[in-house]
Structure formats: structure tokens, C-alpha cells
KEKE-3310 file (N, C-alpha, C; in steps of 0.2 Angstrom, whole numbers, plus 5000, padded with zeros to 4 digits):
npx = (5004:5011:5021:5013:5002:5014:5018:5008:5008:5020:5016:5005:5013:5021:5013:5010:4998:4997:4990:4998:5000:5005:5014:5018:5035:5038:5046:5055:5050:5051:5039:5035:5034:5022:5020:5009:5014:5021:5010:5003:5011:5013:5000:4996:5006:5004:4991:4993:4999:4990:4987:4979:4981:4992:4987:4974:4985:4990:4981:4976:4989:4986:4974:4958:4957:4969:4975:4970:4973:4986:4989:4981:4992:5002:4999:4998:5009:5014:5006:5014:5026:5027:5021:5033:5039:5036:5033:5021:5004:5000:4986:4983:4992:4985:4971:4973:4978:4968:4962:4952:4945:4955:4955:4952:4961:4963:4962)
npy = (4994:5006:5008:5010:5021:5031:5031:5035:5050:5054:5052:5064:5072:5075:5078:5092:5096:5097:5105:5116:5133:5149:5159:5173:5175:5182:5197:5191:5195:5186:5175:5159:5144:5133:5113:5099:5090:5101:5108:5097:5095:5104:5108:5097:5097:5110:5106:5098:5107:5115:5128:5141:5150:5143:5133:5137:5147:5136:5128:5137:5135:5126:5117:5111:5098:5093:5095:5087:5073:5071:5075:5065:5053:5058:5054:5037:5037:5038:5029:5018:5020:5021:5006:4999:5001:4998:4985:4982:4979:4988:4991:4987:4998:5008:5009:5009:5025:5030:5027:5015:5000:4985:4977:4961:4951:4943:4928)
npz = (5000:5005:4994:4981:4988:4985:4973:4968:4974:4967:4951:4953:4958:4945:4935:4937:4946:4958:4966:4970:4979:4978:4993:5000:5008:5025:5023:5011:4998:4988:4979:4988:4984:4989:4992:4993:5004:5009:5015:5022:5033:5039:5044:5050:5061:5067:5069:5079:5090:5093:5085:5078:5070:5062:5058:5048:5040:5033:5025:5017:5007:4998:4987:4997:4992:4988:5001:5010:5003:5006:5021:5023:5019:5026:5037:5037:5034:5045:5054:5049:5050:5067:5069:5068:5073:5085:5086:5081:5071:5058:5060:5073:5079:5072:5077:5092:5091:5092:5103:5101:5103:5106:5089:5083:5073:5058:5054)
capx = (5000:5014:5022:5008:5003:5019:5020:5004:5010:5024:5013:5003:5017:5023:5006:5008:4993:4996:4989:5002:4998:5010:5013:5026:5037:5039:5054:5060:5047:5047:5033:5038:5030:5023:5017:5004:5017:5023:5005:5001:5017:5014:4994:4995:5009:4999:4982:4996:5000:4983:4987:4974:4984:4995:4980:4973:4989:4991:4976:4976:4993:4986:4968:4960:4958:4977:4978:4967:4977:4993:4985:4980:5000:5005:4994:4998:5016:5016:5005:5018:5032:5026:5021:5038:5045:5031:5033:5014:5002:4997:4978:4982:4993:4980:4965:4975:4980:4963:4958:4948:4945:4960:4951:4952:4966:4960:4967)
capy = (5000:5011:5010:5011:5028:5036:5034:5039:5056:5054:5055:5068:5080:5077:5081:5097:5095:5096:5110:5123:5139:5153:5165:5177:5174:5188:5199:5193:5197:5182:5171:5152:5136:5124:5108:5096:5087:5105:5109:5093:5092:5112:5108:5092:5100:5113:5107:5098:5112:5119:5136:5138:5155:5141:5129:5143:5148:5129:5126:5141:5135:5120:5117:5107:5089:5091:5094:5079:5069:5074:5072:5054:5051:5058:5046:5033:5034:5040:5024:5012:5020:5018:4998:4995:5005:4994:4978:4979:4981:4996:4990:4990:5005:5014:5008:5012:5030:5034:5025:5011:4993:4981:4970:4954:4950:4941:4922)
capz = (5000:5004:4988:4977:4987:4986:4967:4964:4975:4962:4946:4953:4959:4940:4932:4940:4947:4966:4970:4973:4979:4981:4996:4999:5015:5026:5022:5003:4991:4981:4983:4990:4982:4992:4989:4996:5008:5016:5018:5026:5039:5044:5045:5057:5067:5071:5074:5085:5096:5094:5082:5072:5064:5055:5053:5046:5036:5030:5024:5011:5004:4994:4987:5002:4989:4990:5009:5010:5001:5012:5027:5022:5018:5031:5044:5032:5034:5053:5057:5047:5057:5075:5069:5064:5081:5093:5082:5078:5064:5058:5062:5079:5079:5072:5085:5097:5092:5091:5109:5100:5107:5100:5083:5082:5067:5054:5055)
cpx = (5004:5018:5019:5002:5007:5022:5014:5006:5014:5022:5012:5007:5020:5022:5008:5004:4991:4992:4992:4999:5003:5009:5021:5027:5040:5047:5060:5058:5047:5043:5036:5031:5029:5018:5012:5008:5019:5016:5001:5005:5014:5003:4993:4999:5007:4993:4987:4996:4994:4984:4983:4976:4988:4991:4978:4976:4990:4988:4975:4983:4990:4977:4965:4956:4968:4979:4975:4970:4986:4994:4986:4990:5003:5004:4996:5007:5017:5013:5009:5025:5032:5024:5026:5045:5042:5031:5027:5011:5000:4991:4978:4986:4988:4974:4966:4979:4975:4959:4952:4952:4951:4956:4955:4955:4964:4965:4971)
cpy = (5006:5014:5012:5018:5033:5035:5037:5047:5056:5058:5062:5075:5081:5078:5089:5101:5095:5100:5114:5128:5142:5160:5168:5177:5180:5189:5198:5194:5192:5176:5162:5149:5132:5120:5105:5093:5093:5107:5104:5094:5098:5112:5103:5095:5107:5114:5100:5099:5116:5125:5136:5146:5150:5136:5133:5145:5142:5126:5131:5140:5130:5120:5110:5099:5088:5091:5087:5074:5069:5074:5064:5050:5050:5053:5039:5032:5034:5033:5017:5013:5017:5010:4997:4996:4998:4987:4976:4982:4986:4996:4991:4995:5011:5015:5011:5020:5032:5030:5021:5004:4988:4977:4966:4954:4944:4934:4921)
cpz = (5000:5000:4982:4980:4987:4976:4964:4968:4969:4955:4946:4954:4950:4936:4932:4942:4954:4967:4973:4972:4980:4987:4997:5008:5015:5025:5013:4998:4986:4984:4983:4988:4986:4993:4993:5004:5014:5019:5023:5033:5043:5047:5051:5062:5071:5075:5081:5091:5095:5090:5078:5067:5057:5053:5045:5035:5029:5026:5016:5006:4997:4993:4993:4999:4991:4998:5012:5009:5005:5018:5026:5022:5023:5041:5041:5037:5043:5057:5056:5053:5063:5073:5070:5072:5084:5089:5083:5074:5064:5061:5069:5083:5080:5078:5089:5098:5092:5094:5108:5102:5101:5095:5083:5074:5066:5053:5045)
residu = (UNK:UNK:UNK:UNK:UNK:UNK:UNK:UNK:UNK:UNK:UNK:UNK:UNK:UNK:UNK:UNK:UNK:UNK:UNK:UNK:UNK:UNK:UNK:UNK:UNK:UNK:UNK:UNK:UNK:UNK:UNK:UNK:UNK:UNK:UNK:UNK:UNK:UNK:UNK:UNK:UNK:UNK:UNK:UNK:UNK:UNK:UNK:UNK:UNK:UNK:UNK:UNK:UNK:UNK:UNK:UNK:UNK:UNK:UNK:UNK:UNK:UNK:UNK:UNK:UNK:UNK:UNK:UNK:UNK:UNK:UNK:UNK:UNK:UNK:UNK:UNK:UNK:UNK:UNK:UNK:UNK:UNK:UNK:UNK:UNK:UNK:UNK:UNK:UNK:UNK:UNK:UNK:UNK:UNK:UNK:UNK:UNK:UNK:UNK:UNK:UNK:UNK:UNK:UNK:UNK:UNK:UNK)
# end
């Protein structure tokens, strides 16, 4: 699953189709590009620490089909990681980051 979403990111970023939008970072006057993944990282680490300026901020970088889909990656890969840390499946990674009952793994 994790290679067959990370080439279809691939495709997509090479379509030029991501959804980039441009804003101009304080101070240089020329406007920064940024893609679906920085607006993913800077959106979840926000509603992290609770900001809702760079929520906010993060959300107007990219159209919100591509933050969606960035978001999704980004849960994707953050729930493969911690299996592979805790030597368990993603399925009961996930469960349990999100304080649900452990399922019954399918024989």
C-alpha cells in the first residue's frame, strides 16, 4: 500500500497537478511554492500544538483535495512508522491511536 501511494504522489506531483499555491514569505518578496506534503506536515503540526493561525495559514497553501490527500500520507506513513518502532500492525497502531477497542486479526 505504501508504495503504490507514494507513486501515485509521484505521478501527481509530475502532472503538475498538486495544488500549489503561492505566498510570499515575510521579508523577501518572492513568493515560495509549496506543495501538498509542506502543507500537510505544517497543518497536522499545528492542529498539534493547537494554532489555528498556522492551521489557518496551511490550509490556504494548497487546494483542500490536496491537503486531504497529504494528510492521508502523512497518517499513512506516521501509522507504518510507530508499527515497525512497537513491532505491531498498523491496524492495531491505528486503533489504538485513536483509543479504540484492539480487533480481532483476521486468521
Amino acid at each position: 500500500m505504501f508504495d503504490k501511494a507514494t507513486a501515485a504522489v509521484r505521478r501527481l506531483l509530475a502532472s503538475g497537478r498538486d495544488g500549489d499555491r503561492s505566498s510570499t514569505p515575510r521579508g523577501t518578496g518572492r513568493p515560495r511554492q509549496h506543495n501538498l506534503f509542506d502543507a500537510a506536515a505544517e497543518y497536522v503540526s499545528a492542529c498539534a500544538e493547537d494554532d489555528q493561525q498556522r492551521i489557518d495559514e496551511a490550509s490556504g497553501w494548497v487546494s483542500p483535495e490536496a491537503l486531504s490527500f497529504g494528510v492521508s500520507e502523512l497518517a499513512c506513513r506516521a501509522v507504518i512508522a510507530l508499527a515497525r518502532e512497537r513491532n505491531e500492525s498498523p491496524r492495531s497502531v491505528a486503533r489504538s491511536l485513536l483509543g479504540l477497542p484492539a480487533a480481532e486479526e483476521a486468521a
